[in-house]
C-alpha positions in Angstrom: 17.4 -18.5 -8.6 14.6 -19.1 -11.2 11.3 -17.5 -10.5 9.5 -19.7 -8.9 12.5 -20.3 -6.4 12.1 -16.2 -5.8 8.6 -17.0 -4.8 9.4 -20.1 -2.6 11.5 -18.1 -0.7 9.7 -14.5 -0.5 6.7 -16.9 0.8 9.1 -18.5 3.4 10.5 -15.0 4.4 7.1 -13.4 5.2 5.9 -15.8 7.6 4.1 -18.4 5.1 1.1 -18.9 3.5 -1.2 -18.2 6.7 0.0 -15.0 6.9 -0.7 -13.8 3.8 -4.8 -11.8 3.5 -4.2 -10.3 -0.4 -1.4 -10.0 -2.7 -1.5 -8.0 -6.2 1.4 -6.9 -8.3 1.9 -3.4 -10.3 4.5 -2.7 -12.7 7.0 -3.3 -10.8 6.1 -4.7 -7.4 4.6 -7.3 -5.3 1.8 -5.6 -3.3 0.7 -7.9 -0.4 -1.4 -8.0 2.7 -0.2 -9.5 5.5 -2.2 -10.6 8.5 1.3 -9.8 10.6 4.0 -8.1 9.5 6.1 -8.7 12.5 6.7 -12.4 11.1 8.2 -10.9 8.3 11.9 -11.9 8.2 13.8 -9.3 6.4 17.0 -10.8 6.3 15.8 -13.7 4.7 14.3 -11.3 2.5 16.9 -9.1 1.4 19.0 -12.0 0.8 16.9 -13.7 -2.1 18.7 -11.8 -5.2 15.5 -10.5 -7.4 14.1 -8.7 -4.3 15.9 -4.8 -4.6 13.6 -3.3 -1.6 10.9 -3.7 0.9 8.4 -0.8 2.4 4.8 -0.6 4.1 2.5 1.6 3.3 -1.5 1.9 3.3 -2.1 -1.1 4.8 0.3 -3.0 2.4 3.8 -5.1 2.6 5.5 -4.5 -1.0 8.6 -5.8 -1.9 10.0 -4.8 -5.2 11.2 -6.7 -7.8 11.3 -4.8 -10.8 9.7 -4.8 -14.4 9.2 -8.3 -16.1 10.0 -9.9 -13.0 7.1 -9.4 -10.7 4.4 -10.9 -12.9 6.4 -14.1 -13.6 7.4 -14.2 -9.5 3.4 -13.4 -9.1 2.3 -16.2 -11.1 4.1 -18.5 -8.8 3.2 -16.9 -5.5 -0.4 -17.2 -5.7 -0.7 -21.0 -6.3 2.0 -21.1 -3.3 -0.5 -19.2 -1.3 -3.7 -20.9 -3.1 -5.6 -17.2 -3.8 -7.0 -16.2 -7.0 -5.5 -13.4 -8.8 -6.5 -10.1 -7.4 -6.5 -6.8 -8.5 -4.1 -4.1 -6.9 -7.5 -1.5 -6.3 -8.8 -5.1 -4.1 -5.7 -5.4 -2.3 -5.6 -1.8 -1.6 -9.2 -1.8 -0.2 -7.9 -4.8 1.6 -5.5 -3.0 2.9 -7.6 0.2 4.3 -9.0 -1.7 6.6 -6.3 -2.2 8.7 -5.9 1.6 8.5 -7.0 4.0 11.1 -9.6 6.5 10.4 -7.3 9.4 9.4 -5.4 7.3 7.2 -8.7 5.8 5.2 -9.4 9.5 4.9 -6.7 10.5 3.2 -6.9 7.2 1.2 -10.8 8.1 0.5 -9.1 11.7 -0.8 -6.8 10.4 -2.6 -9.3 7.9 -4.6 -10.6 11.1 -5.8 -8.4 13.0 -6.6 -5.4 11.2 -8.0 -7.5 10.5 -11.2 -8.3 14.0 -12.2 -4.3 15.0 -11.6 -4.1 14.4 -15.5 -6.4 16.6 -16.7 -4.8 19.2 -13.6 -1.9 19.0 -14.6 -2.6 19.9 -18.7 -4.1 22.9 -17.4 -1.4 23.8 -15.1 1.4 23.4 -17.6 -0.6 25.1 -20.2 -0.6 28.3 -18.0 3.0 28.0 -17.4 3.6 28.1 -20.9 1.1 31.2 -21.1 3.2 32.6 -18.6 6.6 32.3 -20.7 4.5 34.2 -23.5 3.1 36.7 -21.5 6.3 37.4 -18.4 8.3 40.4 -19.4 12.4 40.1 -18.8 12.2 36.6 -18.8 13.3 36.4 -22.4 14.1 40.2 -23.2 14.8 43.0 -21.1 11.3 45.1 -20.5 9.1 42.9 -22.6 7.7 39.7 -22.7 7.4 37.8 -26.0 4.6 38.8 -27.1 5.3 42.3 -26.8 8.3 41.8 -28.8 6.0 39.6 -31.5 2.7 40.9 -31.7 1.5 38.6 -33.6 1.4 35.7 -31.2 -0.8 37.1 -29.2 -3.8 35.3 -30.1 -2.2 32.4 -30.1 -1.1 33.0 -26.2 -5.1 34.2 -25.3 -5.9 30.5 -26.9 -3.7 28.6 -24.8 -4.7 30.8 -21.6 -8.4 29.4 -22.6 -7.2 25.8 -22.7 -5.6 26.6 -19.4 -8.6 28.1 -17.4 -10.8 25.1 -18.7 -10.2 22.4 -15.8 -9.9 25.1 -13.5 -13.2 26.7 -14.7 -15.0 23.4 -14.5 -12.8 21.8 -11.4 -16.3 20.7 -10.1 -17.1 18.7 -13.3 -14.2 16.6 -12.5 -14.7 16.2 -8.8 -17.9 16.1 -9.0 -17.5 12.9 -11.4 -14.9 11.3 -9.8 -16.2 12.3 -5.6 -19.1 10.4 -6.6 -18.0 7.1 -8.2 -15.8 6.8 -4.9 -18.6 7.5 -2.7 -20.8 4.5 -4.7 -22.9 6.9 -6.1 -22.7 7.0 -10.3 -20.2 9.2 -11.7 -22.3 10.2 -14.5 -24.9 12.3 -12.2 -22.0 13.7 -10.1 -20.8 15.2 -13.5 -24.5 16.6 -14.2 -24.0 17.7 -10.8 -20.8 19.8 -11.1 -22.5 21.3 -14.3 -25.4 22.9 -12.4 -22.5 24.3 -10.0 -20.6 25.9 -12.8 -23.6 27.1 -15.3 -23.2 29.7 -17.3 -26.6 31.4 -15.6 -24.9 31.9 -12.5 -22.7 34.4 -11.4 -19.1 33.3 -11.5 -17.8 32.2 -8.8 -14.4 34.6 -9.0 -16.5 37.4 -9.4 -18.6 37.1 -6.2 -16.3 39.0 -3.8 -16.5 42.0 -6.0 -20.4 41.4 -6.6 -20.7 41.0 -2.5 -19.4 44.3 -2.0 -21.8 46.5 -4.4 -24.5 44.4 -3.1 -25.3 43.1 -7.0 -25.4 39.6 -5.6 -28.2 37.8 -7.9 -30.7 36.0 -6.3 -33.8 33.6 -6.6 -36.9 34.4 -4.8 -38.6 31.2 -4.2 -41.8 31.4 -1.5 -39.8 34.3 0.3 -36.5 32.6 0.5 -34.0 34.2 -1.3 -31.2 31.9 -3.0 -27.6 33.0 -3.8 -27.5 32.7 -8.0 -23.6 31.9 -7.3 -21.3 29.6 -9.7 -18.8 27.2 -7.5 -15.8 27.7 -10.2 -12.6 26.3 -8.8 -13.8 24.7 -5.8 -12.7 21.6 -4.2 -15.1 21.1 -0.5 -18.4 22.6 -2.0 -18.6 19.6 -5.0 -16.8 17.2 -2.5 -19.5 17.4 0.0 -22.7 17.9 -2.8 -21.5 14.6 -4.2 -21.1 12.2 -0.7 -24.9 14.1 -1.1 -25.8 12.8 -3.8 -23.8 9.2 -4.1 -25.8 8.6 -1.0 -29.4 9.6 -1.5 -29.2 8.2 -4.9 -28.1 4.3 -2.7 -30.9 4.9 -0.7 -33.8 6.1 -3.5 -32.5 2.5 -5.1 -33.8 0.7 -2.3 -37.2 2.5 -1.9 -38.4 3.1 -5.7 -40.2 0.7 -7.9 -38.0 -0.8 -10.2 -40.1 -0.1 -12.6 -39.9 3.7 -11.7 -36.1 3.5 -10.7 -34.8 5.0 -14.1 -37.2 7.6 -14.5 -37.4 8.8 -10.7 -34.0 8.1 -8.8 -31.8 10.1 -11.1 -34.7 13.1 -11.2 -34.6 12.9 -7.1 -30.9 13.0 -6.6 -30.3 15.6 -9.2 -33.4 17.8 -7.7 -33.0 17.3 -4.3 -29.0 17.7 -4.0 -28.8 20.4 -6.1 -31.2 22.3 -3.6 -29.6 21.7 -0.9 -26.5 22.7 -2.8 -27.6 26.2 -3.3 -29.7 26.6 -0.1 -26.8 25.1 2.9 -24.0 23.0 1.7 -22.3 25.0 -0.8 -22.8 28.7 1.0 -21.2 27.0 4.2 -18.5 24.8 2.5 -17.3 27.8 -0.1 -16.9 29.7 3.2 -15.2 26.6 5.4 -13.7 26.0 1.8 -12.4 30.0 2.1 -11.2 29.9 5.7 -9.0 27.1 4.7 -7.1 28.4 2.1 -7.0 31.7 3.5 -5.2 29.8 6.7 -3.1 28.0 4.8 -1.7 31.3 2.7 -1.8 33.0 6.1 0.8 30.0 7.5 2.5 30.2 4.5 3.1 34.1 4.7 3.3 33.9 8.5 5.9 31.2 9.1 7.9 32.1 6.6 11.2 30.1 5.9 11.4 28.7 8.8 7.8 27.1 8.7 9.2 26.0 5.2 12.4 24.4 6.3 10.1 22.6 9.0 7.7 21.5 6.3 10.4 20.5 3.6 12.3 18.4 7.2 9.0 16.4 7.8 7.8 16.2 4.2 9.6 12.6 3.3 8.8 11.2 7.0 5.1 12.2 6.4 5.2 10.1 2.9 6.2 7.5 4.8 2.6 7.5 6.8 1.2 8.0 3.0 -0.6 11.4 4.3 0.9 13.3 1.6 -2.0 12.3 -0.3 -4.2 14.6 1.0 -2.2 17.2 0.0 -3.1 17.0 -3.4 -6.5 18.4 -1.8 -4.9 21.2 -1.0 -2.6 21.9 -4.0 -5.4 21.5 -6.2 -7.5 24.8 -3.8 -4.2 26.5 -4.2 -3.8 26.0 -8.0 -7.7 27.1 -8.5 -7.7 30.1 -6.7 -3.9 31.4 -8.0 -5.5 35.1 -8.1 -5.2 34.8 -4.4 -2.5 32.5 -3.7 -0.2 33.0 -6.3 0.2 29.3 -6.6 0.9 26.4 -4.8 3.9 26.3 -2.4 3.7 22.7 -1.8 5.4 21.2 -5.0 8.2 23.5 -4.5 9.2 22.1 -1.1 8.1 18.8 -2.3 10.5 18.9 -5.1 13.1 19.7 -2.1 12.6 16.7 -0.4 12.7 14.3 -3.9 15.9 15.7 -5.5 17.7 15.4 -1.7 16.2 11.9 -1.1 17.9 11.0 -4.9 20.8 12.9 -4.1 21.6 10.7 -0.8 20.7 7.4 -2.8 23.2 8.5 -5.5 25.8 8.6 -2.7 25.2 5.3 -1.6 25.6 4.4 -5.0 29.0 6.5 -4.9 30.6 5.1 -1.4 28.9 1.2 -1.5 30.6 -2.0 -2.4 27.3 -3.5 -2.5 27.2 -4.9 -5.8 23.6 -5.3 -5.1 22.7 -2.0 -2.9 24.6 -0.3 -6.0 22.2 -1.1 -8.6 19.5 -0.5 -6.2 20.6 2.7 -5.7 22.3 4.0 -9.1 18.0 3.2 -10.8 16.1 4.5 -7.4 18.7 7.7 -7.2 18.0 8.7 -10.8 14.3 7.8 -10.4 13.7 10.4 -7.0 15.5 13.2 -9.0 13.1 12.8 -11.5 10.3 12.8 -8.9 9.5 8.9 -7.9 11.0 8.8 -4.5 9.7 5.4 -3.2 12.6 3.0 -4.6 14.7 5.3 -3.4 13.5 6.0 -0.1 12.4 2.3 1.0 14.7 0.1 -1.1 17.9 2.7 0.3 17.5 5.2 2.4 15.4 4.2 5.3 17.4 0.6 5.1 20.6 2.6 5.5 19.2 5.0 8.2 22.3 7.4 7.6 21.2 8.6 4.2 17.7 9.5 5.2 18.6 11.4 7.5 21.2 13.6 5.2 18.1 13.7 2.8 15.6 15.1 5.2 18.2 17.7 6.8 19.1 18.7 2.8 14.8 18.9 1.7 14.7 21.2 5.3 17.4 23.4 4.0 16.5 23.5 0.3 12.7 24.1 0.9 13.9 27.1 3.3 15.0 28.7 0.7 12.7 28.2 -1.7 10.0 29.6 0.7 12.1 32.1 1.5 12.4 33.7 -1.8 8.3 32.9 -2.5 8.6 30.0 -5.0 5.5 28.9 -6.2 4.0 26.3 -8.9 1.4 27.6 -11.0 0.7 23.4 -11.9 1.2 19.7 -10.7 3.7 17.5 -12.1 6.8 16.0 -11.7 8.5 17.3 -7.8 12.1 17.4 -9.4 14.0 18.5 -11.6 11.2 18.3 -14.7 8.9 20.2 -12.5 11.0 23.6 -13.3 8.2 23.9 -16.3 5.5 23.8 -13.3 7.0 26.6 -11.3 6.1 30.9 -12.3 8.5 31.7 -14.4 10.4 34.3 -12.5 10.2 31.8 -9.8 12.8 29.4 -11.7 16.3 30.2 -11.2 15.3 30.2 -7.4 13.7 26.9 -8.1 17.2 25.5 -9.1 19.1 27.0 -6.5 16.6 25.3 -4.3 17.0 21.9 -5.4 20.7 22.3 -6.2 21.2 23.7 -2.3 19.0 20.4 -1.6 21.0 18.1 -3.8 24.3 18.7 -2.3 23.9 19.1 1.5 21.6 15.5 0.8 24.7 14.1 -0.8 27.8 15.8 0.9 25.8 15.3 4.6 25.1 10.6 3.7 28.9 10.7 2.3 30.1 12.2 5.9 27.2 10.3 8.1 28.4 7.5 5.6 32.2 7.6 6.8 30.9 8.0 10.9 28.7 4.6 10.3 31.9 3.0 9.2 34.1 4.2 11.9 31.2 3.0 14.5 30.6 -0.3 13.0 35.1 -0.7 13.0 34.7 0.2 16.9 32.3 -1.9 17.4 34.1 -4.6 15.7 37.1 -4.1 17.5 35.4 -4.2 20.9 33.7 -7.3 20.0 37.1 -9.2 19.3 38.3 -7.5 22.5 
């Protein structure tokens, strides 16, 4: 089947060209809305030899056909159809709109946050490695390596600096990127975040202290006094300042001269926004902002490993709905305030769930005389261990039923432990096995029991469920020639 043939038939297979709203491709996969997915025919689909999987997710029907393939397959599609070329961002706000209003929330969160995870991330990882400096019998019995080298010590205070900096200016970032999503321009929303985290200001990590000797500085402006508080490491404060300001800045647009428009909307915005940013909507958020984490460490400590094994059972079901998203929310509150959390428990139990979905696909690979199914499965199983779960889990496991399940029950066990024992990730990165450099460093050999304990209930628990399908589908087999 040439390419074009591919597309003829992935056309045919998903209900025609009337049923088709959007389609885009990424690296490796056709990204399509559909006006009806019940039409689809995923027989017919599965059948045609480039496609190695199907899933639906935000709003979108993508079928994936791997690297080199997709764009030539692409090329063909759209003439079938007779729609320009589209972006996958277009197809994706395509998409949303099909969405109910929880999921276009986490979508809206995601937007925003999935483009500062770089920058995160570097942070993260550079206070891991600070950590491996600075943790004593990691390396050597009653020192770290620094004690036992003196004179890398500078060279460890230089790399916590790089560390702190996204951290330190989290609301730079947010701020930039909250309000390019909310239509506003990004380049204010930066200015924005700067005010938030000047140096005149009391830091925000030392407010608690300052709040108990009553040293809080203030302004005095007409009788009002003003908190003279920093918003360091904050997530809702900046998030809700910038939907602020993206929206008064749309609306002083439409009212102001153009002639005045340069000169007047950006002084507005700035002026007005920040005020309200130091008067109402930052005291209230930093305190909703406050309450959450604090609930969420209070669940965390609470629950214990049983709310863990819970959370690491659900966690591939709720990717699935695409809701783990919002968690990067979350993670990145947890990550910016590790004083009090001690670091994100999330990508530990998330890292559960992606080695034990790789670990099922790998035994598909093992027991399947799919010729096809086995190269699905050997690229997807490799892929989830290293994190990227989604070939794995859509092209394999959820077709299969049997191995998802055996995934979900090995994540439950595997994050149970790892909450048990208080693993935590002190930076984003990779959920598998490369995100042992993300986790605290005395946190690591639990880390690898965790995903090892994950790994082989996953794979022992799809060889067995693998067997039982067998010996159902023989019965049945038996019953129908009967």
């Amino acid at each position: 089947m040439n390419h074009k043939e591919a597309a003829v038939a992935i056309l045919a297979a998903i209900g025609g060209k009337e049923n088709v709203s959007a389609a885009a491709h990424c690296a490796t996969r056709l990204r399509l809305v559909l006006h009806d997915e019940d039409k689809i025919d995923s027989a017919a689909l599965d059948a045609i030899e480039m496609v190695k999987g199907t899933f639906s997710t935000g709003g979108q029907f993508q079928i994936i056909l791997g690297a080199g393939i997709v764009n030539e397959v692409y090329k063909y599609f759209i003439d079938l159809v007779g729609i320009s070329e589209m972006s996958t961002s277009q197809v994706k706000n395509v998409g949303v709109k099909k969405q109910n209003p929880l999921l276009q929330l986490v979508k809206l969160l995601s937007d925003i946050f999935v483009p500062i995870i770089p920058a995160i991330v570097a942070g993260g990882l550079l206070m891991g490695l600070n950590n491996l400096l600075t943790a004593k019998d990691l390396f050597i019995d009653g020192k770290s390596l620094i004690d036992a080298n003196p004179g890398i010590a500078d060279l460890a205070a230089m790399i916590n600096t790089f560390a702190n900096a996204a951290f330190v200016f989290l609301p730079v970032l947010i701020g930039f990127s909250a309000t390019k999503r909310f239509g506003g321009n990004a380049f204010l929303g930066a200015a924005l975040g700067m005010i938030m985290v000047h140096p005149d200001l009391l830091n925000a990590y030392g407010y608690g202290a300052a709040l108990i000797d009553h040293k809080v500085p203030v302004w005095n402006i007409l009788g009002f006094e003003i908190e003279k508080v920093g918003y360091q490491g904050t997530v809702l404060p900046v998030l809700a300042s910038s939907f602020i300001l993206a929206k008064l800045e749309v609306n002083l647009r439409k009212v102001i001269p153009s002639a005045l428009d340069n000169l007047l909307t950006p002084l507005l915005s700035i002026l007005v926004t920040a005020v309200l940013t130091f008067t109402f909507v930052g005291p209230i958020t930093r305190s909703a902002g406050s309450l959450f984490t604090d609930g969420i460490v209070w669940l965390y400590n609470t629950t214990g490993f049983v709310g863990g094994g819970i959370f690491g059972f659900f966690y591939a079901p709720i990717v699935i709905t695409g809701m783990h998203q919002s968690f990067i929310a979350v993670e990145t509150q947890l990550l910016s305030d590790i004083a009090k959390t001690g670091g994100s428990f999330l990508f530990p139990i998330a890292a559960m769930s992606n080695v034990a979905q790789g670990a099922a696909t790998l035994a598909v690979f093992l027991i399947t005389k799919d010729k096809k199914m086995k190269s699905i499965a050997s690229a997807s199983g490799i892929s989830a261990l290293l994190g990227i779960t989604e070939p794995a889990m859509f092209g394999v496991n959820l077709k299969l039923k049997y191995p998802f399940i055996g995934a979900i029950i090995g994540a439950g066990v595997g994050a149970a432990f790892v909450t048990f024992f208080k693993v935590k990730a002190v930076a984003m990165g990779a959920a598998g096995l490369p995100g042992i450099i993300s986790i605290k460093p005395d946190s690591i050999p639990y880390y690898c029991i965790g995903m090892a304990i994950s790994i082989v209930i996953a794979f022992m628990l799809t060889i067995v469920l693998a067997k039982r399908e067998a010996k159902k589908n023989s019965v049945n087999v038996e019953n129908q020639a009967a």
